[in-house]
N, C-alpha and C positions, 0 to 999 in steps of 0.2 A: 490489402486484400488481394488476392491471388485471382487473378481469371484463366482459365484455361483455354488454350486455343483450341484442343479437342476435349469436345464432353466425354468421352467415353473411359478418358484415363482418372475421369473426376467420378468414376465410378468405382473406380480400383478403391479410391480412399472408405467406400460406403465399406466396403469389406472387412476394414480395422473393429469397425464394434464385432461384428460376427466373428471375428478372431479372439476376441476379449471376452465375451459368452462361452465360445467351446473352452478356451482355455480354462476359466474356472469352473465348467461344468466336467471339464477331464478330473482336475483339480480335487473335486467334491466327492467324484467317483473312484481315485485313487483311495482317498479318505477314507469311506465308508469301503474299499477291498480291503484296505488296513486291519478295518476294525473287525474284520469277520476271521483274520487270522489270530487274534486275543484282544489281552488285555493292552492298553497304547503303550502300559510302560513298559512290560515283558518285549512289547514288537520293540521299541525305540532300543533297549537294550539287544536286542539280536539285528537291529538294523545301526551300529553306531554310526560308519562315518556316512550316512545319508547328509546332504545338506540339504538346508531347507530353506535359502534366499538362493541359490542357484539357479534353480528351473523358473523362478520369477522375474532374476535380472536378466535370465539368458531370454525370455520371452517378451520383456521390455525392451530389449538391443532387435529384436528381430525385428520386432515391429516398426519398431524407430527406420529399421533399416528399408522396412515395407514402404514407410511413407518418403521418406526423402528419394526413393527410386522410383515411387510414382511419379514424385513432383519432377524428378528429373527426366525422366521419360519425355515428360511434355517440354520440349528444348523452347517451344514459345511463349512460356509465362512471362507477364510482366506486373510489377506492382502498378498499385492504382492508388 
């Protein structure tokens, strides 16, 4: 278990679900701009090389990179 020497950098980590919320509600909202342009298979066809685990794994690396720069922030962790 992690303790922190300052609480306030243990607040940074609170911030990760609220990254995880906008992100699939940008997500949802992309979705439903999609759909208002057609039909999905017409738009997929005029949108070929979109990728679609891209902006997922790149949003999993950020995050990732979110929290271990937290924990490293706090130079005075120690396990317990």
């Amino acid at each position: 278990m992690f303790r922190f020497a300052q609480q306030e950098y243990l607040l940074l980590l609170a911030a990760v679900p609220v990254f995880v919320v906008l992100y699939f509600l940008l997500r949802s909202w992309r979705k439903n701009a999609l759909k208002k342009f057609g039909d999905n298979s017409l738009v997929l066809q005029l949108m070929p090389l979109r990728a679609n685990t891209k902006p997922l794994l790149k949003f999993i690396l950020i995050t990732f990179a979110f929290v271990f720069l937290t924990v490293a922030i706090d130079r005075n962790w120690e396990l317990s």
